[in-house]
N, C-alpha and C positions, 0 to 999 in steps of 0.2 A: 504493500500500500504506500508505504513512502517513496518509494521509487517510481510509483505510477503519479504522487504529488509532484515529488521536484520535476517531472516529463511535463505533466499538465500546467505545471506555475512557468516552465520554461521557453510553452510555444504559445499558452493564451495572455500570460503577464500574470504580477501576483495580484491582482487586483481582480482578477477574473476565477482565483481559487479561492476559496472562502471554506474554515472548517473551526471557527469559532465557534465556543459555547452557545453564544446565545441566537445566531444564524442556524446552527441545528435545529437548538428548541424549537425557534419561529417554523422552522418549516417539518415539524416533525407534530404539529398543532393539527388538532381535525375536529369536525364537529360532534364526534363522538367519545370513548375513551382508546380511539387505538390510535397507537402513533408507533411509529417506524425509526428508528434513529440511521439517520445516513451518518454515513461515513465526512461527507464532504458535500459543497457546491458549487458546481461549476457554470460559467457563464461566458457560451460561446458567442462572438458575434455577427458568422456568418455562416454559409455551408462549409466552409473549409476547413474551419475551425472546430466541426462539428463531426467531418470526416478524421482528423487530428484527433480528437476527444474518444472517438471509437475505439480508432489502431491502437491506442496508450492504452484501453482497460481490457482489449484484446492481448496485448502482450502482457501484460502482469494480471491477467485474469482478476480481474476487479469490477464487478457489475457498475451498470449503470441505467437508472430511470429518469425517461428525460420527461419534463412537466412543461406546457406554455404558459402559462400564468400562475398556478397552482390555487387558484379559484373553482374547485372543483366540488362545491359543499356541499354536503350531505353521502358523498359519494369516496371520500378519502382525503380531501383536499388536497395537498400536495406531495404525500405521503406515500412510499413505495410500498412495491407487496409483500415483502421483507426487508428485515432490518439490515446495514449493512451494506449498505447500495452506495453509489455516489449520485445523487441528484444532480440534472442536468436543465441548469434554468435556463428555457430557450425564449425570455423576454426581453431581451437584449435586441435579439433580432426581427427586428419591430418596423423593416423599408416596406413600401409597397412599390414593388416592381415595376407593374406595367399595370393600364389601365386602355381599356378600349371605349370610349362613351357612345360609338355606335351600337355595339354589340351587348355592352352592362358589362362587362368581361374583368374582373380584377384581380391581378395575382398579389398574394401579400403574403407576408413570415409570418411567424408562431405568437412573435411577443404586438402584433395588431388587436387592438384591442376593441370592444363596440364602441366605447365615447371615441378612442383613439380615430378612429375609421369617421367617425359622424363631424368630428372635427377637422375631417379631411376630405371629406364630399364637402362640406359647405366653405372652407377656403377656396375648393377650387371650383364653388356654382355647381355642383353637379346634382341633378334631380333624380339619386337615387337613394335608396332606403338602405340603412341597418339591418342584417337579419337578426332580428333582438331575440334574447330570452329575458328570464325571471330575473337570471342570476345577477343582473348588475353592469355598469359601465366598464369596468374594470378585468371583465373576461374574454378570453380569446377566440378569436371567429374560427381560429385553424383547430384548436382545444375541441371546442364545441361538436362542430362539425365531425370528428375524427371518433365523438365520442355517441356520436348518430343522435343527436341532440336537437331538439325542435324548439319552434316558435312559430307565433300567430302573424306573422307579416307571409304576403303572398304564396313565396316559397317556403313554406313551412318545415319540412324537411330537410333540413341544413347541410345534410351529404347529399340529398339530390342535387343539390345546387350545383356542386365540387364538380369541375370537369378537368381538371388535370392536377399532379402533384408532383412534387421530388422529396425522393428522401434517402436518407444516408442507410445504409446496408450494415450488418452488424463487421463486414470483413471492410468497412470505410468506400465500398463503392458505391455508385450514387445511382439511385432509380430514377428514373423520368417518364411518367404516361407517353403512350407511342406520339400520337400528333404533337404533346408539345416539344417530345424530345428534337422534332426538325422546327421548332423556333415557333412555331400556328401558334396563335390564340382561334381553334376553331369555332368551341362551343360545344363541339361532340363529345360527350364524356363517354364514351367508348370504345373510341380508337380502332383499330384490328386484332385480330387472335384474340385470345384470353386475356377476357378482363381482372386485369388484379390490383387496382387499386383499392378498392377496395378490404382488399391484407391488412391493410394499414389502418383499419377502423378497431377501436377497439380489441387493440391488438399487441405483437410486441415482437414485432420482425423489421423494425427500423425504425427513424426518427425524422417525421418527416418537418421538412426545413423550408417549404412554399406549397403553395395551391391558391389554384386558379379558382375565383368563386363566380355565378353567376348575380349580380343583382338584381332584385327587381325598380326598376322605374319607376319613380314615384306616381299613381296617377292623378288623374283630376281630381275626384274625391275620394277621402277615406270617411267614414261613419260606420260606428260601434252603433251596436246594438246590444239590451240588454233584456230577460225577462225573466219573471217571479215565476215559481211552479208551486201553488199556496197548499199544495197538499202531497207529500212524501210517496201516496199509493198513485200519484201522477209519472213517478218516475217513468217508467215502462213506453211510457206516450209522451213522455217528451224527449226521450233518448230517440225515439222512431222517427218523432219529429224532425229530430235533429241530422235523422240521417237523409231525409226525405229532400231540407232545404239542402244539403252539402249535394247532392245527386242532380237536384234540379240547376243549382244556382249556376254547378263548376266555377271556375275560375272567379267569378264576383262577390263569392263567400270565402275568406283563407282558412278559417275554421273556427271552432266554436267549443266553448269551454262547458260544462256542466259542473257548476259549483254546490257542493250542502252548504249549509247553513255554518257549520263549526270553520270550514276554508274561509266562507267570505269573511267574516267575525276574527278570524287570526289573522290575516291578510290587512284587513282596514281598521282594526281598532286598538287601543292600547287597553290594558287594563288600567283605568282609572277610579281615584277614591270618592268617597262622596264632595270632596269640596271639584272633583272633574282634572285631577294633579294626576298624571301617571306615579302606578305602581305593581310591584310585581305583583303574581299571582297570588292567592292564597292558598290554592289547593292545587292537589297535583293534578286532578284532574277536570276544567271547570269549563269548558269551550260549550259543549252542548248547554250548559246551564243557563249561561249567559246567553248565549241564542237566543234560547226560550223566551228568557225577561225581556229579551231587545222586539223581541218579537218576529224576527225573522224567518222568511218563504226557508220549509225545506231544501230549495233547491234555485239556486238562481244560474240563468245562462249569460253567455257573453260570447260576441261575435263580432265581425267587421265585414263591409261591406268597400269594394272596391271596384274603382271602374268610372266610364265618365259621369254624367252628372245623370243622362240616359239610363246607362246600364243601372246605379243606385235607386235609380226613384223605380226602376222595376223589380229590381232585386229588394226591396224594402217590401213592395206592394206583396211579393212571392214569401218572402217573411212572415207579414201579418197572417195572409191568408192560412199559412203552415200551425201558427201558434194558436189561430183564435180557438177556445174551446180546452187547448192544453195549460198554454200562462195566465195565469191571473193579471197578468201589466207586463207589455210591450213599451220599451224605450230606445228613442232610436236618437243618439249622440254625436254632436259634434265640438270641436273644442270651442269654438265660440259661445254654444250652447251653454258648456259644462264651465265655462268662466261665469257666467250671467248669474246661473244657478248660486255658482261658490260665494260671489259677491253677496247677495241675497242670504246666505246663510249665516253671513257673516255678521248680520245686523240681529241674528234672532238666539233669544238667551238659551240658558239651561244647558245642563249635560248631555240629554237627547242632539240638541240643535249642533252642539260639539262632536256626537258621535256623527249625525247626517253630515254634517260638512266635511269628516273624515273620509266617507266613504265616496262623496262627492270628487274629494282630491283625488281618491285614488281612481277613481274613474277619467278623470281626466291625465294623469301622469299614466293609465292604460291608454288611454289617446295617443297619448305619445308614444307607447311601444308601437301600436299597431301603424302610425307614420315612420315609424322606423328609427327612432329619436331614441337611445338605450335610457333607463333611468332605474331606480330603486324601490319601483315600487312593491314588488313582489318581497323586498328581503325583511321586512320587518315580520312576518311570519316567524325567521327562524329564530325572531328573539323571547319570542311569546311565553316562553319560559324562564328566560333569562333577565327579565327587567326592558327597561322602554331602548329601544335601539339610538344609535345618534344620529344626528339631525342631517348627518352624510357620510359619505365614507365606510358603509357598514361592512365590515369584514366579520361573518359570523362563525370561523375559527377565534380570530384572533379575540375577540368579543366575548369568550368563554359559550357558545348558542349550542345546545342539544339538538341537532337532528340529524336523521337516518331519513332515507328517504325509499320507500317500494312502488318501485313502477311497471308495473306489469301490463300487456295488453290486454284489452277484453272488447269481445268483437259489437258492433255495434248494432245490439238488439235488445231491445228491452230488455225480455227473457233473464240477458247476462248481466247486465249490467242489475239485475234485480239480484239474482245470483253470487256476482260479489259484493255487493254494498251488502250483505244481508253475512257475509263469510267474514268482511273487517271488520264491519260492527261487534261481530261474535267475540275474536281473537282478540280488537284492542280491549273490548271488556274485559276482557279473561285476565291483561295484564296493565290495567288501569290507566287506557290509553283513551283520549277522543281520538274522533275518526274523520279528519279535515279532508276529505275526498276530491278530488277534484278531477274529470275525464275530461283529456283534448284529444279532440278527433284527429288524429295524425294524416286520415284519408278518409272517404265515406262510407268506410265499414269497417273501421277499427278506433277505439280509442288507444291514447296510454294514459291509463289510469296513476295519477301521482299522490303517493299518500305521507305525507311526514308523518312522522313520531319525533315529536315535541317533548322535550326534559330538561331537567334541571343535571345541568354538564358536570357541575359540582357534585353531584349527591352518584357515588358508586351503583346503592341499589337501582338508581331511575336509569343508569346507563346498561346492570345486567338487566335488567326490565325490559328496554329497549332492545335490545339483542336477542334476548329473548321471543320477544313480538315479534319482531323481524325473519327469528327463524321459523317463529310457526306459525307466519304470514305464508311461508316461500313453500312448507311442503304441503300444507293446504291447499293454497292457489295450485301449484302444482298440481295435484291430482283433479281439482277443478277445470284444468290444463289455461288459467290463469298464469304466463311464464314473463317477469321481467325483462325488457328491452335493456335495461342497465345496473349495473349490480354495485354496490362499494365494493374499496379494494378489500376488506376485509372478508367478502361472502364470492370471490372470484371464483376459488377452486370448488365454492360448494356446487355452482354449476355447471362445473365436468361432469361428463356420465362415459366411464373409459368404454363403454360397450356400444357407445352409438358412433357408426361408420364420420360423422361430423367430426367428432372430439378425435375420433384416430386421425383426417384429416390435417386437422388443424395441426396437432400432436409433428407432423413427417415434416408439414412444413415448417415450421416455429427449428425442427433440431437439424432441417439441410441449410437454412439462411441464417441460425444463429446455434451452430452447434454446443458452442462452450455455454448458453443461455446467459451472454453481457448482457441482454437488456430485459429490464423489467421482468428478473425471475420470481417464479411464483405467480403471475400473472395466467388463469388457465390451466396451467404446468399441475398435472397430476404427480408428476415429482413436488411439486411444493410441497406435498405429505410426506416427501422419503427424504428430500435431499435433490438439489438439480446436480447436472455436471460439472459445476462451476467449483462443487465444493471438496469436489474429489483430483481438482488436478492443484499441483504446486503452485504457490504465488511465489512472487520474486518480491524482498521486501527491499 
């Protein structure tokens, strides 16, 4: 290991290797209680520097897990799948390459960030969108995408988008999708022969160091929609609903969220005392509660509507006509709208009028995701257990925030979706969890269902509690055939099954592109249970 330091401090600078005390801590921080102690962290600044970084942990067999931002919460944050790694922080490299404004075409590095990128379309005029998520200004477009991660802006699908990438090989050579490897920005993400870029998602056979994203165009108009479902036994017919308007609308609807009662409540309100002063919770368990007394619809939707001025006022009409009979109250929002409102709220007393203006806000900082504009409004969920979040800046690793998150699909029919909402409800009771639900339609006929588990990060029992939940979320769902799109690093191996012709796949390829396992072992790896090969050959110290 010291011999793979002074290599790496000698071709990156010593400023670029970092293996202080308290640089470990920070990034060995997760929203749960598992953390990972690397070894080191290194901070390349280019591809070459990154092929360089390889060949050193290659030669001195010294693993290494590379992160883009290490914004990664509820899912390991930046924390490898074993201890003992060297973290490989690729936020440094943070150019955007090229850009085509004919085509939407933009190639950009690891360390490009959603505010980074929103402040870079609008220095240089350009009328296209963010592909947002929940997670915050501060996360990486290459991170996200890589980790098949979605958002409510047109392209919703955030690997669909990806139409070419490069990335470094565990032996230091460098991949490149066929068409861009002869210099094309074509837009075909398919290329010729077998597609494999795809390898790279979710994965741990190289680090990729650029891709090509599609944007979407900002258009004429964007308008949110929103609607009440004032009665719980409606679910069924408003899931239907919901698959009904995504079928007809295509392209004019990006997709549509189905929230309970306990999401929207942790999402848009703080707990507050009787004088209306945030404060922490009082109980471990209290989101349904407070529902109740707020008086909140079972079940509230949320949607956007895009396209010229034309296509919305049809696409609206096609809306109402979908819901009437299912929601209680159709809202159809624009930010100018959702300013008028906020002002308005702002003149009217009492706690109530403090809670509606909350949620006011947050419908309009949702305006903003769905224009493409990243912001923070999703993050105050993860602190619901932890006290009132700050006023910016929310990092809920570093913030001390509790959550685990289970995402699993559930196809889009009432039926199922009746099915699991009826399976979490069961299991977070069992280990004195609310059940903040929340389905987006990833396409029209599947959700991904995202469910936190909310705790108090401090108190050991609420984190074996959550772990707990977690795992007997996964083999319930499981036989319900309920199977998560994304896992924490900590539940990676549990979704190996060495018996399915898949996992032996994966398995041939992972040991012919990274035989000694330098990257991100344990990742997958049904050796993580025994030992990879990394630990049975000589180091050179």
């Amino acid at each position: 290991m010291h011999a793979a330091l002074l290599a790496w401090r000698a071709a990156l600078g010593p400023d670029a290797v970092r293996e202080d005390a308290e640089t470990l801590e920070r990034y060995a921080r997760d929203t749960s209680d598992y953390s990972q102690r690397a070894l080191a962290v290194l901070f390349p600044a280019d591809t070459e520097e990154v092929r360089i970084v390889v060949r050193i942990a290659a030669a001195h067999r010294v693993p290494v897990h590379p992160i883009s931002t290490g914004r990664n919460w509820g899912y390991g944050t930046a924390n490898p799948y074993r201890s003992n790694c060297v973290i490989v922080d690729l936020s440094r490299m943070c150019d955007i390459r090229a850009f085509d404004a004919d085509l939407g075409l933009i190639t950009l590095e690891p360390g490009v960030t959603q505010g980074s990128l929103r402040v870079w379309l609008d220095q240089h005029g350009l009328p296209f969108m963010v592909p947002t998520t929940g997670a915050g200004p501060g996360c990486s477009i290459v991170g996200n995408a890589l980790e098949r991660g979605y958002g409510i802006t047109p392209i919703a699908d955030h690997f669909a988008a990806v139409t070419a990438l490069e990335a470094v090989l565990p032996d230091g050579s460098v991949y490149r999708s066929p068409m861009s490897a002869h210099g094309t920005m074509s837009g075909f993400k398919w290329g010729v022969g077998p597609y494999l870029d795809g390898m790279f998602t979710q994965s741990h056979v190289g680090i990729v160091t650029s891709m090509t994203v599609a944007l979407s165009r900002r258009p004429e108009c964007v308008e949110a929609f929103y609607f009440w479902i004032d009665d719980d036994l409606k679910l069924e017919s408003a899931v239907d609903a919901t698959r009904r308007i995504l079928h007809e609308a295509g392209a004019n609807v990006s997709g549509i969220n189905l929230m309970s009662a306990a999401r929207v409540l942790a999402m848009s309100a703080q707990h507050l005392d009787e004088s209306g002063q945030p404060t922490r919770p009082a109980a471990e368990s209290d989101i349904e509660v407070l529902a109740r007394r707020a008086g909140a619809a079972p079940w509230m939707g949320a949607g956007a509507l895009y396209g010229t001025s034309r296509h919305v006022k049809a696409t609206r009409k096609l809306v109402r006509q979908v819901l009437t009979g299912v929601a209680s109250r159709i809202v159809f929002m624009t930010p100018a709208k959702a300013g008028r409102i906020e002002t308005l709220m702002r003149w009217l007393p009492g706690t109530r009028a403090r809670r509606l203006a909350g949620m006011v806000d947050m419908m309009k900082q949702g305006l903003s995701l769905l224009e493409g504009i990243p912001g923070e409004v999703a993050l105050p969920l993860a602190y619901w257990k932890s006290g009132p979040p700050p006023e910016r800046d929310r990092h809920p690793s570093r913030d001390g925030c509790g959550l685990l998150w289970y995402a699993p699909i559930v196809p889009m029919r009432g039926s199922d979706a009746r099915h699991f909402v009826d399976l979490v409800r069961r299991v977070c009771a069992r280990y004195g969890f609310d059940a903040p639900i929340t389905f987006t339609s990833v396409s029209a006929r599947s959700f991904d269902c995202t469910l936190p588990l909310l705790f108090d990060r401090t108190d050991s029992a609420a984190c074996t509690a959550a772990q707990a939940c977690w795992d007997t979320l996964l083999s319930e769902g499981r036989r319900s055939g309920f199977i998560p799109y994304r896992v924490h690093a900590r539940h990676a191996v549990s979704m190996v099954d060495e018996d399915q012709p898949f996992w032996t796949v994966a398995r041939k390829l992972k040991d012919a592109l990274d035989p000694l396992h330098i990257l991100s072992p344990g990742r997958w790896d049904s050796q993580a249970k025994h030992g990879s090969p990394i630990t049975h050959l000589p180091r050179t110290e």
